[in-house]
C-alpha positions in Angstrom: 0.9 -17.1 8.8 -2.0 -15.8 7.1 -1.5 -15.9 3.1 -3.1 -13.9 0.9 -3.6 -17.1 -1.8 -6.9 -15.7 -4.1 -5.3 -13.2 -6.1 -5.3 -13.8 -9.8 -3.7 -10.6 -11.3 -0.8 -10.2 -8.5 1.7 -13.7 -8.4 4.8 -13.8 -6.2 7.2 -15.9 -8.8 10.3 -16.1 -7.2 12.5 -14.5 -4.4 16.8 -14.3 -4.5 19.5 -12.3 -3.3 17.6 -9.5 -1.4 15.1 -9.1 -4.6 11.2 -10.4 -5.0 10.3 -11.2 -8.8 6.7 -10.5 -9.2 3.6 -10.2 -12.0 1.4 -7.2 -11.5 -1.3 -7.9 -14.5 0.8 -9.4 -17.2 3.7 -7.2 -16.3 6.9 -8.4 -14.7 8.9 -6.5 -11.4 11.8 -7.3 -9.6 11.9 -4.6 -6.1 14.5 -5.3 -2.7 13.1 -7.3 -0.3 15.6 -7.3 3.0 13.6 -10.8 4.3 15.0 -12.4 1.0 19.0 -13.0 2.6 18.6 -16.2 0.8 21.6 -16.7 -2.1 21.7 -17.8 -5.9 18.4 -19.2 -5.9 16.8 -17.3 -8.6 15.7 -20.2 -10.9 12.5 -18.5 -12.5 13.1 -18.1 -16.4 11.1 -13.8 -15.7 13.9 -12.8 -14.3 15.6 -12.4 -18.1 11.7 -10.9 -18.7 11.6 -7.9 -16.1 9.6 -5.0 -17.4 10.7 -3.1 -14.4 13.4 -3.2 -12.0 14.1 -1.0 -9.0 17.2 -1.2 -7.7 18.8 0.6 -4.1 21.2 3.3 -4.3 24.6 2.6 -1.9 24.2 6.6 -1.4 20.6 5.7 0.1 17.0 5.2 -1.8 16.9 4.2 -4.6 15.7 4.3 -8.4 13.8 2.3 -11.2 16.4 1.6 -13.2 14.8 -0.2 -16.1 11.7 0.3 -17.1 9.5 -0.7 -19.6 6.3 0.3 -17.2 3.3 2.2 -18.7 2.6 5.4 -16.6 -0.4 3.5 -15.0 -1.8 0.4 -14.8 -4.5 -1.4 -13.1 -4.8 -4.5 -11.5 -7.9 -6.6 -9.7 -8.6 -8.3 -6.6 -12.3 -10.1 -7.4 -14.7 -7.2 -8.1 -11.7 -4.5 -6.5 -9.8 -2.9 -9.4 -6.7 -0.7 -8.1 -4.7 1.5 -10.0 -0.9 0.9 -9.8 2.2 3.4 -10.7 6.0 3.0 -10.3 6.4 5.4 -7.7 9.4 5.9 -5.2 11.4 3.9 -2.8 10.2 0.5 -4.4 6.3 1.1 -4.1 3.3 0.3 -6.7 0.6 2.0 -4.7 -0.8 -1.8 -3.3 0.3 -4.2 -0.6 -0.8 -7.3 -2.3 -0.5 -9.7 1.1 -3.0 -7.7 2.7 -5.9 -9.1 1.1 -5.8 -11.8 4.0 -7.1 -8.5 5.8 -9.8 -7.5 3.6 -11.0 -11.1 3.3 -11.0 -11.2 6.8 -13.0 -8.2 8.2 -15.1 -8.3 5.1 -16.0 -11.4 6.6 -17.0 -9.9 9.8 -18.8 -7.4 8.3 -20.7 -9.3 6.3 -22.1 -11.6 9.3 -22.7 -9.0 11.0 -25.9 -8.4 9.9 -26.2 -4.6 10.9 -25.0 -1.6 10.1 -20.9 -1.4 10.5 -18.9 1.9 10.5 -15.4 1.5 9.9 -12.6 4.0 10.6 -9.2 3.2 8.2 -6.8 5.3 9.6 -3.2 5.9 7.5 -5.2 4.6 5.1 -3.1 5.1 1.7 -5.1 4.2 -1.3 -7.9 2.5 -0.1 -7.3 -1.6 -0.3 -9.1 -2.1 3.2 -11.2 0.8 2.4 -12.9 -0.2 -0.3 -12.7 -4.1 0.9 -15.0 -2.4 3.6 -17.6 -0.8 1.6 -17.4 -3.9 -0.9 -18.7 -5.6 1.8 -21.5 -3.2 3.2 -19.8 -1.0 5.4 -19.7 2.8 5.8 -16.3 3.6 6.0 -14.1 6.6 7.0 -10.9 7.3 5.2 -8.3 9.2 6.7 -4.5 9.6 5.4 -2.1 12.9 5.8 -1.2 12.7 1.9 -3.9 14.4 -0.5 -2.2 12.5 -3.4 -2.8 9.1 -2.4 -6.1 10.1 -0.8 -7.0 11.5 -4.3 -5.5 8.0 -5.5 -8.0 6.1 -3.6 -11.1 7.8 -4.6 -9.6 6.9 -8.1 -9.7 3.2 -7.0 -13.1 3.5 -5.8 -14.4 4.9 -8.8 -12.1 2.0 -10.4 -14.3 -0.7 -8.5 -17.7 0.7 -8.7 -17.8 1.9 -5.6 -17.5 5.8 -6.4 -20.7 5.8 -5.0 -20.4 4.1 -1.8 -20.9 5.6 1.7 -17.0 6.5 2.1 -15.6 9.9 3.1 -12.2 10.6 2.8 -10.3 13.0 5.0 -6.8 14.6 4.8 -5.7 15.4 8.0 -3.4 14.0 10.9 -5.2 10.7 12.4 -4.4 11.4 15.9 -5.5 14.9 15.7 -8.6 13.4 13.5 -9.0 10.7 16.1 -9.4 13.2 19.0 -11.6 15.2 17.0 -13.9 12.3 16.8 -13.9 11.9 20.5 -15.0 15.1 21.2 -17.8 14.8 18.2 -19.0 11.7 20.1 -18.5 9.5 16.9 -17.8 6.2 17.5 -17.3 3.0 14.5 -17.6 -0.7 14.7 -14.5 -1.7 13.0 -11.1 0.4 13.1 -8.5 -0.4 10.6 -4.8 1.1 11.7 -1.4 0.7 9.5 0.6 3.3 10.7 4.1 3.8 9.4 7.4 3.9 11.1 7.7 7.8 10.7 5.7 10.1 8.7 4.7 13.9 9.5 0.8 14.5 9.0 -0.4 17.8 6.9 0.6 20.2 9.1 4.1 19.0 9.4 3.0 16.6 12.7 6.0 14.5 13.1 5.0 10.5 13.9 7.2 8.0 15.0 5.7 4.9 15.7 7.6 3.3 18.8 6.4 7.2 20.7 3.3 7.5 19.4 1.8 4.3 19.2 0.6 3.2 22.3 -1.2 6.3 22.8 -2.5 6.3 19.5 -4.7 2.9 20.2 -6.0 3.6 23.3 -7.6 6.7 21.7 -8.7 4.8 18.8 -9.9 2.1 20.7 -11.8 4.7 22.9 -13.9 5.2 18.9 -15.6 1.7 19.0 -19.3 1.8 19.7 -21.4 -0.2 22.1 -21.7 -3.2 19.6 -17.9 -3.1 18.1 -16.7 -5.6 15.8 -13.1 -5.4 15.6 -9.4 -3.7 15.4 -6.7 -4.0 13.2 -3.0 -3.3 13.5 -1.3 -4.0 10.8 2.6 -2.9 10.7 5.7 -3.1 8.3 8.0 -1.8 10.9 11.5 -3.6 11.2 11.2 -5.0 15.0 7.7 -4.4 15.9 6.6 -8.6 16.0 3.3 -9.6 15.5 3.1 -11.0 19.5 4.3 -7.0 20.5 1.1 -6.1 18.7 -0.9 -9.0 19.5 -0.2 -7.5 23.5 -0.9 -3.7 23.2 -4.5 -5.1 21.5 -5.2 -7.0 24.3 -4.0 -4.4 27.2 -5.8 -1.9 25.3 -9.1 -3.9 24.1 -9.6 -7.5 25.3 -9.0 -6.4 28.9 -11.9 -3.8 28.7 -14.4 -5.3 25.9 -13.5 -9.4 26.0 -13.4 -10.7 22.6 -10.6 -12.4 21.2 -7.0 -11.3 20.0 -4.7 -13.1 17.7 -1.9 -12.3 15.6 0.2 -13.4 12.9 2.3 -12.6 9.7 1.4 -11.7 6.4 2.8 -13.7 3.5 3.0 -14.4 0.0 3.3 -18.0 -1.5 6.3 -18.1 -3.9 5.0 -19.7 -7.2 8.7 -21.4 -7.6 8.6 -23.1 -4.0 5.5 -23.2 -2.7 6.9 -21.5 0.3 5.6 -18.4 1.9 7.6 -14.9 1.9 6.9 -13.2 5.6 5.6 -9.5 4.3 4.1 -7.7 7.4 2.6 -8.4 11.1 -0.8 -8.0 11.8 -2.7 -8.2 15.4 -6.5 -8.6 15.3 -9.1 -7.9 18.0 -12.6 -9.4 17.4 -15.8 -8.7 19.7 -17.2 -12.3 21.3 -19.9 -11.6 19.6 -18.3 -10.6 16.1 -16.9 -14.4 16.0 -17.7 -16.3 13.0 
């Protein structure tokens, strides 16, 4: 398990009957969590205090049905600053567990002591983005939705880094992918959370349990001479960590050495002290990219 346990403005207070009770900032959430199956354990006094709450519909998705939740807020993750909204289907626009991620490769990149370029692909609105460039990389940002991609230039400018060498691209990441193979482009560190099904900008349809093997071997084809490392993260129901942890090393540590390992994401509940499982993540790190 690898917790994401230095966050000051995000806290995970207490988990019961399918719902996570959380403070973003000084405000209070309660979304669905399906790993929650646990019953009548709410014990926190914020769940009387909720100044949002989303609920699922029995007809399908879902709604916020109370809300006291400004149209905007921002929260911070050390010098990061991202801007949060209550969008659809549960989400704030941040995955709060994977700043074990961003500490990690920010790590890496920091040791590396040379110039890294870092591909995010599905990259959303920039947490491992701009945990990259915080850290000294040049990164490239690539995500299908213009919204979000317009959101993470937001969270750049949010955390002083509206500056930084990042370039953000709307576009399909395979087909952006295979466009940088025939470009001859090639990165030191590539970042990959691809969802469970998506369609790109030009209505490419993506489902991950077709498309994902292929996907990685053509990323992986990217690194340079001198890589660093490869991330696979995933939210997808029944994808494990170990299935992961496997493609990574068919695809990298039997051709470039290195190391794999993999793991869960989690949050420490604030009531237990226990940690809530929140996403898998497989990591490939060059032999000589080991702190």
């Amino acid at each position: 398990m690898w917790g994401a346990d230095r966050w000051e403005d995000y806290e995970l207070l207490d988990t019961s009957d399918g719902e996570r009770l959380e403070r973003w900032g000084k405000l209070i959430l309660i979304r669905p969590d399906p790993q929650v199956i646990w019953k009548n354990a709410a014990r926190h006094p914020a769940w009387k205090q909720a100044d949002g709450i989303y609920r699922r519909s029995h007809a399908g998705g879902g709604s916020w049905v109370q809300s006291r939740l400004p149209e905007s807020w921002t929260v911070g993750y050390g010098e990061l600053r991202f801007l949060l909204r209550p969008m659809g289907f549960k989400h704030t626009g941040l995955f709060p567990e994977q700043a074990a991620n961003w500490d990690w490769f920010g790590d890496l990149i920091r040791r590396a002591g040379r110039p890294v370029r870092v591909l995010n692909l599905f990259a959303y609105t920039g947490g491992a983005t701009l945990a990259a460039a915080q850290a000294g990389a040049a990164v490239v940002h690539v995500d299908a939705a213009r919204g979000i991609v317009a959101q993470a230039r937001e969270n750049a400018a949010l955390s002083g880094l509206g500056g930084a060498p990042i370039r953000y691209i709307v576009d399909d990441c395979r087909k952006f992918v295979e466009r940088e193979h025939r470009r001859g482009n090639r990165y030191e560190g590539i970042i990959m959370d691809p969802p469970s099904y998506g369609r790109g900008p030009g209505g490419e349809v993506w489902k991950l349990e077709e498309s994902l093997d292929a996907l990685v071997e053509l990323a992986a084809g990217l690194l340079s001479e001198r890589p660093l490392f490869f991330l696979l993260n995933s939210y997808t129901t029944g994808l494990s960590p170990l299935t992961m942890g496997y493609l990574l090393e068919l695809k990298l540590r039997a051709r470039l050495d290195g190391s794999v390992e993999a793991g869960e994401l989690g949050l420490r509940v604030s009531r237990t002290g226990a940690y809530l499982p929140c996403g898998a993540s497989a990591r490939w790190v060059a032999g000589h990219g080991l702190p």
